[in-house]
C-alpha positions as CSV (number, residue, x, y, z in Angstrom):
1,X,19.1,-0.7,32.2
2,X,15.5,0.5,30.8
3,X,16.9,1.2,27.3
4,X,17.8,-2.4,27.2
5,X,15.0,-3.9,28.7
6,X,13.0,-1.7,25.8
7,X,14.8,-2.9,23.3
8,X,14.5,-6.2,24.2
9,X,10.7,-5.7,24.5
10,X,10.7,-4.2,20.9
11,X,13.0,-7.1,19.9
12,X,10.7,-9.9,21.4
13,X,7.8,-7.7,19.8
14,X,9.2,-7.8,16.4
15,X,10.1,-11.8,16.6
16,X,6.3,-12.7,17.8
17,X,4.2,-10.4,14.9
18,X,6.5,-12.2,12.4
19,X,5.3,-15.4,13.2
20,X,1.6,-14.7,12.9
21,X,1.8,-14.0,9.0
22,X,-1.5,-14.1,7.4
23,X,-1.6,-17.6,4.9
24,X,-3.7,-17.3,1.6
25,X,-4.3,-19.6,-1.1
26,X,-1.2,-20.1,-3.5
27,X,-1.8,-18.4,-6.9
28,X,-2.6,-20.6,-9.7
29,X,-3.3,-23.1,-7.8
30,X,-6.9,-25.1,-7.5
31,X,-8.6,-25.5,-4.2
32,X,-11.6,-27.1,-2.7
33,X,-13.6,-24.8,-0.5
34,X,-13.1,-27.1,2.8
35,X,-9.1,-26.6,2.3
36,X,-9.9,-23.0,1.8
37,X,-11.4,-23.2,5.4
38,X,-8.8,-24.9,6.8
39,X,-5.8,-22.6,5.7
40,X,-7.4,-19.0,5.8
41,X,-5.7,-16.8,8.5
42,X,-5.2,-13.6,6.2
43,X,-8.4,-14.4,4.4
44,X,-11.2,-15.2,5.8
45,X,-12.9,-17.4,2.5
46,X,-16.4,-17.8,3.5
47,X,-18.1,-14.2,2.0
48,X,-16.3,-14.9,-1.6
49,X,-17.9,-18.2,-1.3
50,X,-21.2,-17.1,-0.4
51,X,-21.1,-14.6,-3.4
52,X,-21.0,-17.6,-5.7
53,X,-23.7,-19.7,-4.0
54,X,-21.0,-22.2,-2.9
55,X,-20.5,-22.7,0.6
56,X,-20.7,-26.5,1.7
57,X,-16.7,-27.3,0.7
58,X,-17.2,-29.7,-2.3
59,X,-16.8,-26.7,-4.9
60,X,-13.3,-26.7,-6.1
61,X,-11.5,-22.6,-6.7
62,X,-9.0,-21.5,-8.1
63,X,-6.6,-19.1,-6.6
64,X,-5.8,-16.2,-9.1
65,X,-3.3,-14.1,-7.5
66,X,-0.5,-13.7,-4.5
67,X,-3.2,-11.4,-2.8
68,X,-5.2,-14.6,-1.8
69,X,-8.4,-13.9,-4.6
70,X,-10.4,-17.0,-5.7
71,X,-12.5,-17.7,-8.3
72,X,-15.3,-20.6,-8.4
73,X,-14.7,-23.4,-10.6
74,X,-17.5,-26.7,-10.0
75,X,-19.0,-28.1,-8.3
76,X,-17.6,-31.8,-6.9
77,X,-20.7,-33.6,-6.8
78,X,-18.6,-36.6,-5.4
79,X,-17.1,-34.6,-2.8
80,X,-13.8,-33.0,-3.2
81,X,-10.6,-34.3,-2.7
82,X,-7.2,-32.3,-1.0
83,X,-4.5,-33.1,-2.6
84,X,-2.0,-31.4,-0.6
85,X,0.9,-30.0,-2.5
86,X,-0.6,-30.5,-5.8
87,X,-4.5,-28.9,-7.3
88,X,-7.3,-30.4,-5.8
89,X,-9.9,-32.5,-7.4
90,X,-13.1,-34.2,-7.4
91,X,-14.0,-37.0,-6.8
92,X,-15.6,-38.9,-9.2
């Protein structure tokens, strides 16, 4: 009975680490720094952000690879708008 209650451990282990999968930015994809923020659980955005000089959420990035990298784009001086399944934009 232990070597099935240990597998059933490693089993329940296995099930639970799966569903804590780090979420990145989508590559070629454009983002706003706020919606950066808000889906960053593998990467935490706020350090490439500050690199750039651009940390209040109205700068829109772009996403440049599957490993989550960003790269700044503008400045939304209108605020920035998430668009959900498609880029982000400005608003103008």
């Amino acid at each position: 009975m232990n070597l099935v209650s240990a597998l059933l451990a490693v089993v329940a282990l296995v099930c639970v680490s799966g569903q804590v999968e780090a979420r990145n930015c989508k590559r070629n994809k454009v983002y706003c720094g706020s919606t950066l923020r808000s889906i960053a659980t593998g990467n935490n955005y706020d350090p490439v952000m500050e690199a750039t000089g651009h940390t209040d959420g109205n700068d829109l990035f772009y996403c440049t690879d599957y490993d989550g990298n960003i790269k700044w784009i503008q400045y939304c001086q209108g605020g920035c708008r998430d668009n959900d399944w498609k880029d982000d934009t400005c608003n103008w």
